[in-house]
N, C-alpha and C positions, 0 to 999 in steps of 0.2 A: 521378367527377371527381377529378382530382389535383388535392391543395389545397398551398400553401406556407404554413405558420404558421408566423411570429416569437413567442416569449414560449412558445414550444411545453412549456417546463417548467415552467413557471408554477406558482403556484397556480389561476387561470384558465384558462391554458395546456394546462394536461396535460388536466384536464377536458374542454375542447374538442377533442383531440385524438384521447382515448375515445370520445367523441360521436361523431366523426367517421368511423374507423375502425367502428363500429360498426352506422352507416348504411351501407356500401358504400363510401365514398370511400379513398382512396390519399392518404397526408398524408406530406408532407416538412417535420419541423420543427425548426428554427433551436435551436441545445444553445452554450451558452458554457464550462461546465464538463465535463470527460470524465466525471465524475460520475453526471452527468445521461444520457449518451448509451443506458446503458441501460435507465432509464425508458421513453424513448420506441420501441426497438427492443420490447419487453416491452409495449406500447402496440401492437405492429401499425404501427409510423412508420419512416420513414428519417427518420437524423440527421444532420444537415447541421452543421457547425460554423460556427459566426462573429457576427460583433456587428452590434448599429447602423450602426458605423465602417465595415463593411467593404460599402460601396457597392456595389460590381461580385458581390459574393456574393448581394443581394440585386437586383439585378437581374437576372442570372441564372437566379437560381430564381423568380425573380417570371413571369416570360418563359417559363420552363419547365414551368409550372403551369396549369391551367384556372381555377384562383382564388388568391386571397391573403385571408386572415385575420390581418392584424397586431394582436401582444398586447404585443409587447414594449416594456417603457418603462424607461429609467434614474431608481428613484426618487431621485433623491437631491437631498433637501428643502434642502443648502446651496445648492445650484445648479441649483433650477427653471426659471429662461430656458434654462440650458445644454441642461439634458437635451429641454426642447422645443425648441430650435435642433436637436440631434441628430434628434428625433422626426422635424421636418418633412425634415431634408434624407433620410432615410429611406423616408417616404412620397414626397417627389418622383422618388426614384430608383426605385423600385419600380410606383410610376406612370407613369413616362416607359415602362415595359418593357412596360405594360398597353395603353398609348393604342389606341385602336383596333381594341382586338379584341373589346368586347363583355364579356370576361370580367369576373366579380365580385372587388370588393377593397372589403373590408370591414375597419373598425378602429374603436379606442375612441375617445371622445370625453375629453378631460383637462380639468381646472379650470382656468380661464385660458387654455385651446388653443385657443384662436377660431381662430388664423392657421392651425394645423392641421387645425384640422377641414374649413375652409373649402379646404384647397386637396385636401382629399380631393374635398370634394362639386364641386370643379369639373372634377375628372373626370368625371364624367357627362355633361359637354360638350364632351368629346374622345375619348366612345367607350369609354367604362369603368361598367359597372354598380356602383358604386362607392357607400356608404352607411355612415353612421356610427352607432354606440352607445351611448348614453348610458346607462350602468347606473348603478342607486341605490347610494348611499353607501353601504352594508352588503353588501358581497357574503358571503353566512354560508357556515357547511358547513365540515366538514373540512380542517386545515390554514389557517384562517382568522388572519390577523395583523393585522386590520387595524381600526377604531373603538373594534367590541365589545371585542376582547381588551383591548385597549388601559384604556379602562374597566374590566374585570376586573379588570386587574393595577393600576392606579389605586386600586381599592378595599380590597386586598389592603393593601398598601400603607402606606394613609392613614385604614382603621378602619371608613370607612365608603363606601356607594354613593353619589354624589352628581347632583342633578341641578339644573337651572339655572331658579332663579326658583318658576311651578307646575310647572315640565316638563310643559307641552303643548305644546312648539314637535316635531314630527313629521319619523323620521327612514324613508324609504323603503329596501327591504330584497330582495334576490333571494337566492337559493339557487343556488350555483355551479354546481348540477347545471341547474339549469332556464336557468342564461344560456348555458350552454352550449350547451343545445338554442338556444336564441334565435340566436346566433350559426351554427349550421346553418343553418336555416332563411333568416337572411338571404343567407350564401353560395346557398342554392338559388336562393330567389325573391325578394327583395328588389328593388323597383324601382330606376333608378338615382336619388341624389339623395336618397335616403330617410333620414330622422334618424330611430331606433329609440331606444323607448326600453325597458331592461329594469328593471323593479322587480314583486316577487311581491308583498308587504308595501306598500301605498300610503301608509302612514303611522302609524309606531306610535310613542307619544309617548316621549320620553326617560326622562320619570317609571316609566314602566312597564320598560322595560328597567332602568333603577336598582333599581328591586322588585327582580326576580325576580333581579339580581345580587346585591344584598341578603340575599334569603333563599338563595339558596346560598351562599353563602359565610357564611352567619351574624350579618352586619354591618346597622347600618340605612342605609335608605335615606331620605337627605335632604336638604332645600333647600342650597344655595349660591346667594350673587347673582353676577350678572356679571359686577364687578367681581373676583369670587375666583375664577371660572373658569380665568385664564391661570395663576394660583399652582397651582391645584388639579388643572388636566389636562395642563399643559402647553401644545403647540402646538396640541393638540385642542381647548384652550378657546373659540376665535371659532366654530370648527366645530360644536360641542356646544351654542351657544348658536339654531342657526339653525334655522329649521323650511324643514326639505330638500322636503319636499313641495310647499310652493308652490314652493319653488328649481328643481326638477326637473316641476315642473306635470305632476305624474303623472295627474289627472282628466280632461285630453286627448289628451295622447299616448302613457301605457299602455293605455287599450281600442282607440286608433286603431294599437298595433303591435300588439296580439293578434288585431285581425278583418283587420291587412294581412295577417299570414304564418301565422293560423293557430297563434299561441304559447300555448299555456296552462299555466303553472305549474304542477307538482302534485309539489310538494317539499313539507317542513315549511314553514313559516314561520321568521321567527328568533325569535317569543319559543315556539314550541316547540320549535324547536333548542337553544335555552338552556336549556328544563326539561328535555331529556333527558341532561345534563351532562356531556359529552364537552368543552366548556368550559371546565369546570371542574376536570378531571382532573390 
């Protein structure tokens, strides 16, 4: 299968791209820096240059493809509506290229994207095998920027690991190598209309992730209230305070996406990707 990924260099991106290539398939993925263009050639990929913005490129190669895997997202947390206005006029254009042929188009699922998500899975009612992802809050692994670090370098910082209240509010967790495979898999067989959910980790408490950042770094790990959360983590404070597990109700729709496509984890986890301190390096 020739696939078309956006987000191709990703942190996500390039994983799935390995994945990919790895299996058999033929991948063309979307590069915005020249930078970047030889990662993905050195990946086994063509590199397609262009953005979000550029509609008719991504039609194009949408059209040209036997599937689409969209990764690409504009984070930019001053302009959240914006970059999801971008997002969905992206996915409509790439779906309009799709309608009707059967082929899979597969993409993430965003915090607050209801509108996009939902006009993904309404392709499925114009002839697109089309299915969306909802990966856990933690994507861990290699090159990882994003909660955990975040945490780290908060600890680092301010003396000590901090967690929110007892810290049992639970945060669910994949391994970038195993969402990877996940998103194969749904490209292959994924029914249309299908909401996937990725988490390896179903729920490990905060408290425990504060430990073990703690003890590497040599700091203690301890309570904060709620109120001190926003001072203390920043914008990750309301986030840090929630228990993502029931958020993401991984206790029904993680075994119900591992016995649809056949996904089974067999990464670390992230609190042993934490003890083996690459982390912390």
């Amino acid at each position: 299968m020739h696939v078309f990924v956006t987000g191709a260099t990703g942190y996500i991106g390039s994983a799935v791209v390995r994945e990919l290539t790895r299996a058999g398939h033929s991948v063309t993925g979307l590069y915005r820096s020249e930078d970047k263009a030889a990662g993905l050639k050195a990946a086994g990929a063509e590199a397609l240059y262009g953005t979000l913005e550029d509609l008719e490129i991504l039609r194009s190669a949408a059209a040209a493809a036997d599937g689409v895997i969209h990764l690409a997202f504009t984070n930019d947390f001053s302009d959240f509506a914006g970059a999801l206005a971008l997002d969905l006029q992206a996915v409509q254009a790439m779906g309009a290229a799709l309608v009707g042929s059967g082929k899979p188009f597969i993409t993430t699922a965003h915090a607050n994207g209801d509108t996009v998500n939902q006009a993904v899975l309404d392709l499925a009612e114009r002839g697109v095998r089309a299915s969306v992802v909802s990966l856990a809050p933690s994507v861990h692994g290699e090159g990882d920027r994003g909660f955990v670090p975040l945490m780290i370098n908060t600890a680092r910082e301010k003396g000590f690991a901090a967690y929110i209240g007892d810290g049992s509010n639970r945060w669910p967790a994949v391994h970038r190598l195993d969402a990877a495979v996940l998103y194969r898999l749904a490209l292959e067989s994924a029914p249309a209309g299908s909401r996937l959910l990725g988490a390896g980790d179903e729920g490990i408490t905060l408290r425990e992730i504060a430990e073990v950042i703690g003890r590497k770094l040599n700091v203690p790990a301890a309570s904060i209230t709620s109120e001190e959360a926003a001072a203390h983590f920043g914008f990750l404070g309301p986030i840090a305070a929630l228990d993502l597990a029931g958020l993401y109700n991984t206790a029904q729709a993680g075994p119900a996406t591992r016995e649809l496509l056949g996904w089974t984890p067999v990464q670390s986890g992230l609190i042993a990707d934490l003890e083996e301190g690459d982390y912390f390096a």
